[in-house]
N, C-alpha and C positions, 0 to 999 in steps of 0.2 A: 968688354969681356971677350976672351977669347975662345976660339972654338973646343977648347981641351979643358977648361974651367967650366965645372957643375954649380949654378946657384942654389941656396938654402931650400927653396922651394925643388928643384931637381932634387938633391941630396933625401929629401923627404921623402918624395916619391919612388925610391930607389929602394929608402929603409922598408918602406910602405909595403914594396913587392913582397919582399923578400919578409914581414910578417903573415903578410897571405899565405906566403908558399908556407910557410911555418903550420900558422893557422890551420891549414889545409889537410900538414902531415899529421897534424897533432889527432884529428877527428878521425883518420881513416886509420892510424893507429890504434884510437880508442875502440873504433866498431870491427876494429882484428880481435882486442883483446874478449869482447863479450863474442862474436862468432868463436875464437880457443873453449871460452869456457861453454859454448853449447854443444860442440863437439865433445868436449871432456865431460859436458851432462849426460848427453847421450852416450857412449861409450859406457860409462859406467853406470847407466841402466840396463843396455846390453849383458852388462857381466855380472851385475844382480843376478842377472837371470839362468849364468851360468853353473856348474856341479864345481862345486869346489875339487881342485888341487891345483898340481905345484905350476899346470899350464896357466892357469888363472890368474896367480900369483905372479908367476913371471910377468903375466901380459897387463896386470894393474901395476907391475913398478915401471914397467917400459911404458906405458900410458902417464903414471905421474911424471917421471922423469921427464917425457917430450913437452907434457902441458906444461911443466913449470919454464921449462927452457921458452919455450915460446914466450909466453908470459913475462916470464926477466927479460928476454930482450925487443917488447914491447912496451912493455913500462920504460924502459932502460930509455930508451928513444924517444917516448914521449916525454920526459921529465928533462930531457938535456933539449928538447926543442919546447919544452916551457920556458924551460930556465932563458933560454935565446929570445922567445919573445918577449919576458919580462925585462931583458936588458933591451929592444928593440923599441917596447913602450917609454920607457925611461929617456930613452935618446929622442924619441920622435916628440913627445912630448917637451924637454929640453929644449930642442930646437924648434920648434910650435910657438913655445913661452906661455902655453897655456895644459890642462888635462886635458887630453882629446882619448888617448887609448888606456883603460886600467884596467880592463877583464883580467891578464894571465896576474897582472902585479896587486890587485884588490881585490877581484871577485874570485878568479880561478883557483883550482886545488891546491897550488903551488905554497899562497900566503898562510891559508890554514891548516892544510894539513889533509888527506884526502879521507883519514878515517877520523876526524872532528867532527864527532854529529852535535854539538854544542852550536857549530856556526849553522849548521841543518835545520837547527830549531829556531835559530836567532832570523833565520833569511824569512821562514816560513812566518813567524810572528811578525814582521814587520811587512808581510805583505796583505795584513789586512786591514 
């Protein structure tokens, strides 16, 4: 074999990375998305607290607008770096010839749905 040619094992450990790095974005995404919604908690316990008119108003549409943006394009990123590790699984596994990785392709949000509380109760019952 020559020095420019990757073996199956190399090839693996390549995909391997580059599920980490995935892996990786997917969680610090995640923990952006709940610190967005404690700031947008707080904020708008803040303006509970404020006298209603048209300043307040203004300042809760300019507050949802920012959260939801943030929001869309945190989800947006985490869902297109799901979708990448469930192909990443699929291949590493392929190439393996056996199941080694299926968290994003079996257990993760991705296969069921993230507001499926059906699979929430089915995970929960089978864990006793």
């Amino acid at each position: 074999m020559s020095e420019d040619q990757l073996g199956p094992k190399e090839k693996i450990a390549i995909l391997a990375l580059e599920y980490t790095s995935l892996r990786s974005e997917i969680n610090v995404r995640m923990s952006s998305i709940y610190q967005v919604v404690a700031v947008f908690a707080a904020v708008s316990a803040w303006m509970l607290q404020q006298p209603l008119g048209w300043h307040l108003l203004l300042a809760g549409c300019m507050a949802t607008i920012g959260f939801a943006t943030c929001i869309w394009f945190l989800a947006r990123d985490s869902i297109k770096a799901a979708i990448r590790v469930q192909e990443l699984e699929f291949e590493i596994n392929k190439r393996a010839g056996e199941k080694l990785l299926i968290w994003e392709s079996e257990l993760g949000g991705l296969p069921h749905g993230y507001w499926q509380f059906g699979y929430f109760f089915r995970l929960l019952k089978s864990r006793k």
